[in-house]
C-alpha positions as CSV (number, residue, x, y, z in Angstrom):
1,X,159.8,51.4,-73.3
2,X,159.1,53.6,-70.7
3,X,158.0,53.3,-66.2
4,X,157.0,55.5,-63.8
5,X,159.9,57.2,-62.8
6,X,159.4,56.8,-59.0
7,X,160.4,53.1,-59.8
8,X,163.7,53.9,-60.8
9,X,164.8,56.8,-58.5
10,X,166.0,55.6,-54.5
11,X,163.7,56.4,-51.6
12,X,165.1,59.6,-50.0
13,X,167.8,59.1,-47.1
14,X,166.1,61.1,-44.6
15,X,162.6,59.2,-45.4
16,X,162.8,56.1,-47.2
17,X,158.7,55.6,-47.8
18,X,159.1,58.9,-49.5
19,X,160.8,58.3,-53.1
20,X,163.5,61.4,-54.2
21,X,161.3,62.4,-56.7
22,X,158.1,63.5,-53.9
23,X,160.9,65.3,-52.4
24,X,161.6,67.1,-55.4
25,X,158.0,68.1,-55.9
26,X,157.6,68.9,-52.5
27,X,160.1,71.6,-52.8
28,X,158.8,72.3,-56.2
29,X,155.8,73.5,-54.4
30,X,157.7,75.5,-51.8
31,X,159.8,77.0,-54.4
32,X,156.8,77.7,-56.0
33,X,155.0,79.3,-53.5
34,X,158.3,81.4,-52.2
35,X,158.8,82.9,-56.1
36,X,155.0,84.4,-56.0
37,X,155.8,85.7,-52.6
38,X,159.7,87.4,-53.4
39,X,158.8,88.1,-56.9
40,X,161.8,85.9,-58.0
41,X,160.6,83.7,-61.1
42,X,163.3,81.4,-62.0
43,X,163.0,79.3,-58.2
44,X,159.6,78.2,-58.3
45,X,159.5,77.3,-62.2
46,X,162.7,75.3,-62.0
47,X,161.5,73.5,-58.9
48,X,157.7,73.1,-60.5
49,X,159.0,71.2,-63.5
50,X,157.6,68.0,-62.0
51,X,154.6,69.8,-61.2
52,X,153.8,71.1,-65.0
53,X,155.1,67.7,-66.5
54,X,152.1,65.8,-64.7
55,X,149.3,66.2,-62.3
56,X,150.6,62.6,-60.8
57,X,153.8,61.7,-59.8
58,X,153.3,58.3,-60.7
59,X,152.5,59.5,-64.4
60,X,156.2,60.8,-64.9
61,X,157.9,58.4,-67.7
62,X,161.3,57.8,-68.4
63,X,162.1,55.7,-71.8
64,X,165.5,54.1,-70.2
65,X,163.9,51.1,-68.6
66,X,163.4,47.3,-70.7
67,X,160.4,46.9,-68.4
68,X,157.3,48.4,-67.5
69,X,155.2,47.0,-64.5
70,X,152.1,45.8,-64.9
71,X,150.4,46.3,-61.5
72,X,149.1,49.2,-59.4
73,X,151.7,50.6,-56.9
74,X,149.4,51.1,-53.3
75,X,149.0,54.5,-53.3
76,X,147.4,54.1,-57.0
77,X,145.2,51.8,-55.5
78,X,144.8,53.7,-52.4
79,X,143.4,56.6,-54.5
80,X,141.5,54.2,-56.9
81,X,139.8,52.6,-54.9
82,X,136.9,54.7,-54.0
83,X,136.4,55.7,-57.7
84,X,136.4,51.7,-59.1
85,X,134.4,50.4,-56.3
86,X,131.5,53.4,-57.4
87,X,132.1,53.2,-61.0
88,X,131.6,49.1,-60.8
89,X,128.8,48.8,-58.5
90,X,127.2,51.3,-61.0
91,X,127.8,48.5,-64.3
92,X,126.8,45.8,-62.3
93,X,123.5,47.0,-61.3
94,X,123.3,48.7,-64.9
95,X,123.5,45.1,-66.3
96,X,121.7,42.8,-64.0
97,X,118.5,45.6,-64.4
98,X,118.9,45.4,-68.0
99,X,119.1,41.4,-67.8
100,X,115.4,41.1,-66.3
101,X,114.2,43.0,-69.9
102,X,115.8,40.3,-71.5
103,X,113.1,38.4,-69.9
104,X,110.2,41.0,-70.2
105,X,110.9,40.5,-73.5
106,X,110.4,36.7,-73.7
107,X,107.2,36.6,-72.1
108,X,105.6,39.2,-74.4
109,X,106.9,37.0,-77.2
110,X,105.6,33.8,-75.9
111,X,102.0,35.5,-75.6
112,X,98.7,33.4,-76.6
113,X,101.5,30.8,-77.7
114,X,100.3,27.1,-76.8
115,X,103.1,25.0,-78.5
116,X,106.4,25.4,-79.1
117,X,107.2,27.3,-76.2
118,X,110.9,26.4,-75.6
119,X,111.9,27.2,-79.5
120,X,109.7,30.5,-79.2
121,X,112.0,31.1,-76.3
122,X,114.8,30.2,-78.3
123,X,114.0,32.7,-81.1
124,X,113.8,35.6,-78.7
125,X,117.2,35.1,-77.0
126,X,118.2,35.1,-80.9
127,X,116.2,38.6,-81.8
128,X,117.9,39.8,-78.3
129,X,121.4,38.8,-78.8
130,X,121.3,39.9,-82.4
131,X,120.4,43.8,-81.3
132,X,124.0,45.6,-80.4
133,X,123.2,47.9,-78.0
134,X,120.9,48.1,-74.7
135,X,119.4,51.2,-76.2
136,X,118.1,49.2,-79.3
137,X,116.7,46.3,-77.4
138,X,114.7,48.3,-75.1
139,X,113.5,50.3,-78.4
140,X,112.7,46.7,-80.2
141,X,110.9,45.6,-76.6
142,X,108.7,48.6,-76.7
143,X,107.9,48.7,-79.9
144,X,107.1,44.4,-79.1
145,X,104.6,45.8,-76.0
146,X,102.7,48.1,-78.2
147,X,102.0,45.3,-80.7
148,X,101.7,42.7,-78.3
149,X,99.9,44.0,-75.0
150,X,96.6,46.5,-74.5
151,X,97.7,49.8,-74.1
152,X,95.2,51.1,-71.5
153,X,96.2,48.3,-69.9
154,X,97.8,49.0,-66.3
155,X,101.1,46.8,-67.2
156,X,101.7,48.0,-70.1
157,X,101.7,51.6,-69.0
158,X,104.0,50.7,-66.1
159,X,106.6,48.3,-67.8
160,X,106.7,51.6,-70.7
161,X,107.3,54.1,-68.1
162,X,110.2,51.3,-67.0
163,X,111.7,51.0,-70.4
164,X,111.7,55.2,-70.6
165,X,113.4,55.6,-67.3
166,X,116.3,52.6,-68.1
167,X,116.8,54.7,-71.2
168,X,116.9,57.9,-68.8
169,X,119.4,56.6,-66.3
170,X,121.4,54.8,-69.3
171,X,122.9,58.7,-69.7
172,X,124.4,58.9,-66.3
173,X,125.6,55.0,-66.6
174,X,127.3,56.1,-69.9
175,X,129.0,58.6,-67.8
176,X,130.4,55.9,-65.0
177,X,131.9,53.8,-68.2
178,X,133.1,56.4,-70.8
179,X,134.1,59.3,-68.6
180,X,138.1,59.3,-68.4
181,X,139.7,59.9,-65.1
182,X,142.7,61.1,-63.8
183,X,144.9,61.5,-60.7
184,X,144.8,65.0,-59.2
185,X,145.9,66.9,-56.1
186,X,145.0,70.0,-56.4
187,X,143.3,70.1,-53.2
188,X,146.5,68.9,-51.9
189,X,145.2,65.5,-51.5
190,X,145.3,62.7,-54.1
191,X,141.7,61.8,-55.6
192,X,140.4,60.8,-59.2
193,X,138.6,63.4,-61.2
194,X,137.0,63.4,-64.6
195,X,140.1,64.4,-67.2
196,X,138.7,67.7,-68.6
197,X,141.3,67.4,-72.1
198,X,140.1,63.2,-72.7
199,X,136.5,63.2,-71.6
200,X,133.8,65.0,-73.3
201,X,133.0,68.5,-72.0
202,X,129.2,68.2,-71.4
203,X,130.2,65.0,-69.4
204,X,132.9,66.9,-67.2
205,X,130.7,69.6,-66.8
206,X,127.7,67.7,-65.7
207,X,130.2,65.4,-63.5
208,X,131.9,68.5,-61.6
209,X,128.1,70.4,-61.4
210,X,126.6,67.6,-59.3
211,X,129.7,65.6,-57.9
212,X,130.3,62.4,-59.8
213,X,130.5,60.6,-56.3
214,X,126.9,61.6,-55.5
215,X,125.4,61.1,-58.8
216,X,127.1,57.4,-59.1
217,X,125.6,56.6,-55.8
218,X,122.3,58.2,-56.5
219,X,122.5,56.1,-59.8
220,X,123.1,53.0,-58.2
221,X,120.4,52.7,-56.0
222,X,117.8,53.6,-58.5
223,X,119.3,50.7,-60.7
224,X,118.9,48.6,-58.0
225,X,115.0,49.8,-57.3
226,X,114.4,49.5,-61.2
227,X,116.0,45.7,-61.4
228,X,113.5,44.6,-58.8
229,X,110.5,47.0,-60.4
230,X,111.2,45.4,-64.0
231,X,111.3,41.8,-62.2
232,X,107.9,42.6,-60.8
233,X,106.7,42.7,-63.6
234,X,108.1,40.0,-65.4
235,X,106.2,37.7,-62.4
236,X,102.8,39.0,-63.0
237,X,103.7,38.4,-66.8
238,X,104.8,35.2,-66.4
239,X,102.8,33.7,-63.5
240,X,100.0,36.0,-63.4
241,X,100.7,37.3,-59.6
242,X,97.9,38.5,-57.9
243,X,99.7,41.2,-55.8
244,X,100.1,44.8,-57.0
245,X,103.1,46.5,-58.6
246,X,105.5,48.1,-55.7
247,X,105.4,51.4,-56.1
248,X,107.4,53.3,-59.1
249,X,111.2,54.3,-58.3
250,X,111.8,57.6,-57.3
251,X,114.5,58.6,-59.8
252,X,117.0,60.5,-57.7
253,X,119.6,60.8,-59.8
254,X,117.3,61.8,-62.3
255,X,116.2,64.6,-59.9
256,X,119.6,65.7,-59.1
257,X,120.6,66.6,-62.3
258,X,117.4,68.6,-62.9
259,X,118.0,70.8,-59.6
260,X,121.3,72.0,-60.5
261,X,121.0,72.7,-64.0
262,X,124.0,74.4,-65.7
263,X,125.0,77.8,-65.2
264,X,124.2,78.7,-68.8
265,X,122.0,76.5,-71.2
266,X,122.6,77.5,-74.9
267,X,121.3,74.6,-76.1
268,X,117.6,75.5,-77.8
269,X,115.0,72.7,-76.8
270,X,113.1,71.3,-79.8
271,X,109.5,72.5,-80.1
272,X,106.8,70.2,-78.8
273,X,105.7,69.1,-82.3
274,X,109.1,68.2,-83.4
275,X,110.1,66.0,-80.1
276,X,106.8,64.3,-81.0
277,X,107.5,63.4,-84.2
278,X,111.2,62.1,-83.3
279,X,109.5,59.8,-80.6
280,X,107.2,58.9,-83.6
281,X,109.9,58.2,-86.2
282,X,112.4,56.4,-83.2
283,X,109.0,54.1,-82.1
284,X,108.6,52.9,-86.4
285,X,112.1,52.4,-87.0
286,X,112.2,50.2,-83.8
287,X,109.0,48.3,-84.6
288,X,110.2,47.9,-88.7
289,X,114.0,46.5,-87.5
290,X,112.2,43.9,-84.8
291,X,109.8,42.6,-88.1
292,X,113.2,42.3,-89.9
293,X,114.6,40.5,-87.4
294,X,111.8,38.5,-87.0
295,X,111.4,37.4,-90.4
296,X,115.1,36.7,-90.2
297,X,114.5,34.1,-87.8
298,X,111.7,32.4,-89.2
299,X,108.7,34.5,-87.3
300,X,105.7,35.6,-89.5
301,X,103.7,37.9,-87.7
302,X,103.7,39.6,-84.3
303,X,101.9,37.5,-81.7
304,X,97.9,38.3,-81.1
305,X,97.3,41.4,-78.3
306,X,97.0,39.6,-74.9
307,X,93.8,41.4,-73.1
């Protein structure tokens, strides 16, 4: 079993909010500090100990205690806070954006359909619910509009180009949710940083090249803006609204990326033909796995184009 060790050790008698062991590191650092300047090696490494062990305090483990505590102490949350409140606002929008395809979707499939509408609605849901990732239901709702709805058709064009950019931002969301974190005070003052050993190294790169606190809020509001395009659409779908599209999202986060490119790029882009035939390939095996499912459920064919 192990704890954080600053639950087991006594607050210091000359500060009690401080524990013993932030004393310790405190002169780890001075020791530290007076061993580069005097030339004398042992002070500062047998003072840094704590400092080596751990980039956080509260990450130093002893394997002496029965229990371990389940919550947060207040400066972990202190530090968190900023971090979580990013990282979550960034999933929720994610999710509630990707919730109004859900409903793209089930108008397309409910096209130049007269009876039945409540089980076609049904079936949908199903073919929705049965995909496992966002990435393949936005493929399978594609690959549903180019069946389903004219392609020179204004709509069509626009709720594409909305299905490209969720795919787009879906990269930096993927970031927000699988990126590992750590405590870090290297700057003297506690704050959460992508954990450069645990996270993948394009992802820390990207993160520390444009600020992951700038790119999460960049994200965030063009998943909100996207949410509301995608449900703009869904109402001229649905109820045939007279009044024009708003305007397409500017992609910031998008654009930030793309003006601070990294430093050295040995990655060799694809030639035009081949990124052609991918998107080819991709669009077919979207459009063959939504027949399968369709067939699985009970649907024959694909409804009739809508003008």
């Amino acid at each position: 079993m192990i704890v954080e060790i600053t639950e087991l050790v006594p607050a210091c008698r000359f500060c009690p909010q401080i524990s013993l062991v932030r004393w310790i590191c405190a002169l780890g650092d001075l020791g530290l500090g007076l061993s580069f300047a005097l030339g004398v090696k042992g002070a500062g490494g047998i003072f840094s100990i704590f400092r080596r062990t751990s980039s956080r305090v509260g990450s130093l483990v002893m394997a002496t205690s029965p229990h371990i505590r389940r919550k947060l102490s207040a400066a972990d949350k202190a530090v968190l806070s900023e971090y979580t409140a990013l990282a979550g606002q960034v999933v929720w929008a994610s999710n509630a954006m990707h919730a109004k395809f859900l409903l793209v979707f089930e108008e397309v499939m409910l096209f130049d359909c007269e009876n039945n509408k409540r089980i076609k609605r049904k079936v949908a849901d199903s073919v929705w619910h049965a995909l496992r990732s966002d990435d393949i239901q936005r493929a399978v709702l594609q690959a549903a509009v180019v069946e389903a709805m004219n392609a020179d058709h204004t709509l069509t064009k626009s709720l594409i180009w909305a299905i490209n950019a969720a795919g787009r931002l879906s990269e930096f969301r993927n970031d927000a949710v699988h990126t590992a974190f750590e405590f870090n005070n290297e700057t003297k003052k506690w704050r959460m940083v992508p954990n450069k050993w645990a996270a993948q190294p394009k992802r820390v790169e990207k993160l520390n090249r444009v600020g992951y606190k700038r790119l999460f809020k960049l994200l965030l509001g063009d998943l909100v803006q996207l949410r509301v395009y995608v449900e703009a659409i869904y109402l001229k779908l649905s109820f045939s609204e007279q009044h024009p599209l708003p305007k397409r999202p500017h992609l910031r986060s998008i654009r930030l990326v793309q003006q601070t490119p990294p430093a050295s790029n040995s990655q060799k882009r694809p030639a035009q033909g081949s990124r052609h035939r991918l998107q080819s390939f991709r669009q077919r095996a979207s459009a063959a796995e939504m027949r399968a499912a369709l067939r699985a459920a009970g649907v024959k064919t694909f409804p009739s184009k809508a003008p």
